[in-house]
N, C-alpha and C positions, 0 to 999 in steps of 0.2 A: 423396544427399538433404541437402537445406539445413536448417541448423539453427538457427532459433529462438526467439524467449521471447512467447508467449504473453499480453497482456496485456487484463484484465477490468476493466472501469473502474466502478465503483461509487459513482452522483453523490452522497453522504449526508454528512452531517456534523451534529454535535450543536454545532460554536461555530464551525468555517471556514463563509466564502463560497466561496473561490476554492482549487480543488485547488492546492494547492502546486507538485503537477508540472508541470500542462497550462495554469492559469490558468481552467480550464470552470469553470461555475456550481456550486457545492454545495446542496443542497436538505435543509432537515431530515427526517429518516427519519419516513416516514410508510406503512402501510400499505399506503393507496392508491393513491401513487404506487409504491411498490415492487413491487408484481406484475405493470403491465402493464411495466413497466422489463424486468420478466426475463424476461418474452415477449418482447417488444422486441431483448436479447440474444441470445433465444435463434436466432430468425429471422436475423437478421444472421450469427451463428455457422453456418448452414444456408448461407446466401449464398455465403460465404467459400468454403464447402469446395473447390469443385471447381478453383480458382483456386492451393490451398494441397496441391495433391497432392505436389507434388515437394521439402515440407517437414514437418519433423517438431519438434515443441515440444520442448527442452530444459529448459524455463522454464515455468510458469504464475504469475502473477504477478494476483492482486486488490488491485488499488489505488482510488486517492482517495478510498472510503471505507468502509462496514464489510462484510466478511463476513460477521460474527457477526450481521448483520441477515436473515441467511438459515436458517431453518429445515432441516430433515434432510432434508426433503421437497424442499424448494426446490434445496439445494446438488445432492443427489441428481440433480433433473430437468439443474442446471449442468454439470454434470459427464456427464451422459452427452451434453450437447448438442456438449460437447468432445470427445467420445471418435469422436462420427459424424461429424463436421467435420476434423479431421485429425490424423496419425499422433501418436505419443505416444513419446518416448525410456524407455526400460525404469529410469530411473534421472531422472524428471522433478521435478523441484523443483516444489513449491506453495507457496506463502508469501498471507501474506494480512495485512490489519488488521482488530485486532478494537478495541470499546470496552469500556474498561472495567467488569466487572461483568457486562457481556452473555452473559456464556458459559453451559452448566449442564452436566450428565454425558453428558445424550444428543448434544450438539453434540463433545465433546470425543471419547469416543468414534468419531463416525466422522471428527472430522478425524485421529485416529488409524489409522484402518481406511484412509484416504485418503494417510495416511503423510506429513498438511500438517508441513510446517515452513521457515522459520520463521513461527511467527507473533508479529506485531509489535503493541503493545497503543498506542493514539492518547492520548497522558497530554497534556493542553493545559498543566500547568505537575504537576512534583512539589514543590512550597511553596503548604500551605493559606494562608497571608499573600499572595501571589501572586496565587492564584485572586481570593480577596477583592477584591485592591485593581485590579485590572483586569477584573473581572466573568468572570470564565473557570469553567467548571465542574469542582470540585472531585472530583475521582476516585483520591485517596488510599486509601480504605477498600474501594471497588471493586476498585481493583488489588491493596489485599491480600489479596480474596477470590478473584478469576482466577488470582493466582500463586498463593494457596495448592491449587485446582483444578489447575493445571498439574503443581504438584509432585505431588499424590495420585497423577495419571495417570503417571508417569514421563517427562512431557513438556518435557524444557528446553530444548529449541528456541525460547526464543521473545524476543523484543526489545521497544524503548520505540522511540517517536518524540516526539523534545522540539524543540517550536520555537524556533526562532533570531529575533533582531529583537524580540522583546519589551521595551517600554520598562520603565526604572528595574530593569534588572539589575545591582547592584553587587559587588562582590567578595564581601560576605558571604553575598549570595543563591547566585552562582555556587558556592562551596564547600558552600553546602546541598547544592545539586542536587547536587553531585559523595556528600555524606554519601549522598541519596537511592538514585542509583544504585549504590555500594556497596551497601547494604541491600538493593535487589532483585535483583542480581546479573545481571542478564539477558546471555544470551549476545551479543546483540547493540544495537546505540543508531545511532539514524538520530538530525543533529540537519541538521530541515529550515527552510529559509526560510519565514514564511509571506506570501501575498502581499500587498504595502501597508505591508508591517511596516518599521520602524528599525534598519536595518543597522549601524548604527553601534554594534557591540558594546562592553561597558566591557573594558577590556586585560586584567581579568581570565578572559576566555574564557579567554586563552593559556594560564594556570594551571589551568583546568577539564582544558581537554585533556590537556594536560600529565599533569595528575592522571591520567587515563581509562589514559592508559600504563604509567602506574609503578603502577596496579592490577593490570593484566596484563591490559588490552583493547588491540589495536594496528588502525591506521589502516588498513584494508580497501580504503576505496574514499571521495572527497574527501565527508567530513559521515557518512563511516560507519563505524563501530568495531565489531568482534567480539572476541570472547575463545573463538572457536572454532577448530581446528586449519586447517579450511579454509574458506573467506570464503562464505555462500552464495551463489547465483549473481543474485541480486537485488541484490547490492549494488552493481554496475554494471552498467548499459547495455550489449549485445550488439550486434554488427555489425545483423545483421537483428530484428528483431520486430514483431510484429502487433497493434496494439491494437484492441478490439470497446468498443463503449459511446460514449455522451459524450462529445465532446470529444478521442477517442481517437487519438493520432497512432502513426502506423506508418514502417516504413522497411525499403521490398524493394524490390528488381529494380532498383535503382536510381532509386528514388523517395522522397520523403519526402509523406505526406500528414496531413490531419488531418480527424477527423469535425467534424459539425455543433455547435455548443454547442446550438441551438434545442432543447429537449426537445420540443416540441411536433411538430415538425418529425421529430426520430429515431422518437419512436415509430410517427408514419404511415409511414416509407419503409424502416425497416430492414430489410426481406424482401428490400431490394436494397443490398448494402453501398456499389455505386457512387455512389448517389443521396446516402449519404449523408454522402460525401468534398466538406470544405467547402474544403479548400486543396492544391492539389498543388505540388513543384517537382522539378526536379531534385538528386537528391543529389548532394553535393561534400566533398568530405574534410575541409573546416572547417566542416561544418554538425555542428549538436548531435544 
C-alpha cells in the first residue's frame, strides 16, 4: 500500500490574499461561504476514494487557512468524510492552523480526542510596533490566551508561522522576534514567504537563526525549525500526496496536477474531482 500525506486546503485568511503555498486566492472567513466550501470538500473527498484504494494517509495535513474556523460539528462531519474515502496509517499525523484566539475548550478537547498535533498558530508579525506600522492584525494578546489553553490541556504540540519578506525589518526588530519566540517557546516555527512580499531580508535574519539554534530549536526542514526529538512529518513534502480543495496540487502515479483556483467553478463540479483538475503534467525528478 502506497503511502501518503493527505492534504485539506482551507481558502481563509484574516490579512493574506495569496496562500503562501499554492499562490490560490485567500478569502476572508465568512460564514457563508464556509459551509458550502465544506460540502464542497466533502464531495470531492467522496470522488477520490475509489481511485485512492491502493493508498493509505500517513499525513493529514489542513493548510492555507484556519481549522480553527470549524466547529466540532463541522471538523466531526471532516473527518469522517476522510475516514470513508481512504485508508488511514494507525499512527497518522494531523496538523493543522489555527488563528489566534479562535480556539475554546470544546474545540481543544476533541482536537485532543483526534490526537491533532501539531498545531500551528498564523501570528502575522510578533512586534505590536510592527503590526501598527504596516497594518497587519495585531494578535499578541490572543496568542497569549491559546497558549495559555494549550498548556491547561497538556497540549505542546503546537508552532508559529512567521512571515518572511516583510518590509523594514532591522536588526533590532529581528532580535525582538527572536526575545518573542523564546517567550512562547513553541515546539515548532515555520518562517514562510508570503506572496508579493521583499525578499530581500536585512543580514540580520542570519543572526535570528542563528539564535533559533543556540536556543535549542534545530533546522528540520529549509524555513522549519523544531525543538522536538523527531521532526513532524509536515515539515517536509512526501514523495506522493493528495491535495482536496482550492487550488490543491497533488503528485501520484506519476503525475503532478493542480485544482481549479475558480471558487465559483469548485464548488459546482467537486462531486467529480476530475473536472476539477485545472493543470496536469508529467512528473520529473526536478519538479517541486
Amino acid at each position: 500500500m502506497q503511502s501518503i500525506e493527505l492534504t485539506i486546503y482551507l481558502p481563509f485568511s484574516y490579512w493574506l490574499d495569496r496562500d503562501p503555498e499554492t499562490g490560490a486566492p485567500l478569502t476572508r472567513p465568512d460564514g457563508g461561504a464556509l459551509i458550502p466550501y465544506l460540502r464542497a470538500l466533502t464531495r470531492e473527498l467522496a470522488s477520490l476514494g475509489p481511485d485512492l484504494e491502493g493508498c493509505q494517509a500517513t499525513s493529514l495535513r489542513f493548510a492555507g487557512g484556519y481549522l480553527s474556523l470549524l466547529d466540532s460539528d463541522a471538523l466531526a462531519a471532516l473527518m469522517a468524510a476522510v475516514h470513508r474515502s481512504l485508508a488511514l496509517a494507525p499512527d497518522l499525523e494531523i496538523s493543522g492552523l489555527a488563528f489566534p484566539g479562535a480556539l475554546d475548550m470544546a474545540l481543544l478537547s476533541q482536537y485532543r480526542n483526534y490526537a491533532l498535533g501539531p498545531l500551528f498558530f498564523d501570528v502575522p508579525s510578533l512586534s505590536a510596533q510592527e503590526c501598527r506600522r504596516l497594518g497587519l492584525p495585531n494578535t499578541l494578546l490572543a496568542l497569549d490566551q491559546s497558549v495559555y489553553l494549550l498548556q491547561n490541556y497538556s497540549m505542546n504540540n503546537f508552532g508559529l508561522t512567521l512571515p518572511l519578506g516583510l518590509p523594514g525589518r532591522d536588526q533590532g526588530l529581528w532580535l525582538h522576534l527572536l526575545g518573542q519566540i523564546t517567550h512562547y517557546q513553541p515546539a515548532h516555527l515555520a518562517l514562510v514567504p508570503t506572496a508579493g512580499a521583499d525578499f530581500q531580508e536585512h543580514p540580520a535574519l542570519s543572526l535570528f537563526q542563528q539564535g533559533l539554534l543556540d536556543r535549542g530549536w534545530r533546522l528540520a526542514a529549509p524555513g522549519f525549525y523544531t525543538r522536538a526529538p523527531r521532526a513532524p512529518r509536515c515539515a517536509a513534502r512526501p514523495a506522493a500526496y493528495v491535495g482536496v480543495g482550492l487550488g490543491a496540487p497533488s503528485r501520484l502515479d506519476g503525475f503532478l496536477t493542480r485544482n481549479t483556483w475558480d471558487m465559483a467553478y469548485y464548488l459546482s463540479h467537486s462531486a467529480d474531482y476530475r473536472q476539477l483538475i485545472a493543470s496536469v503534467r508529467e512528473d520529473r525528478p526536478d519538479a517541486p
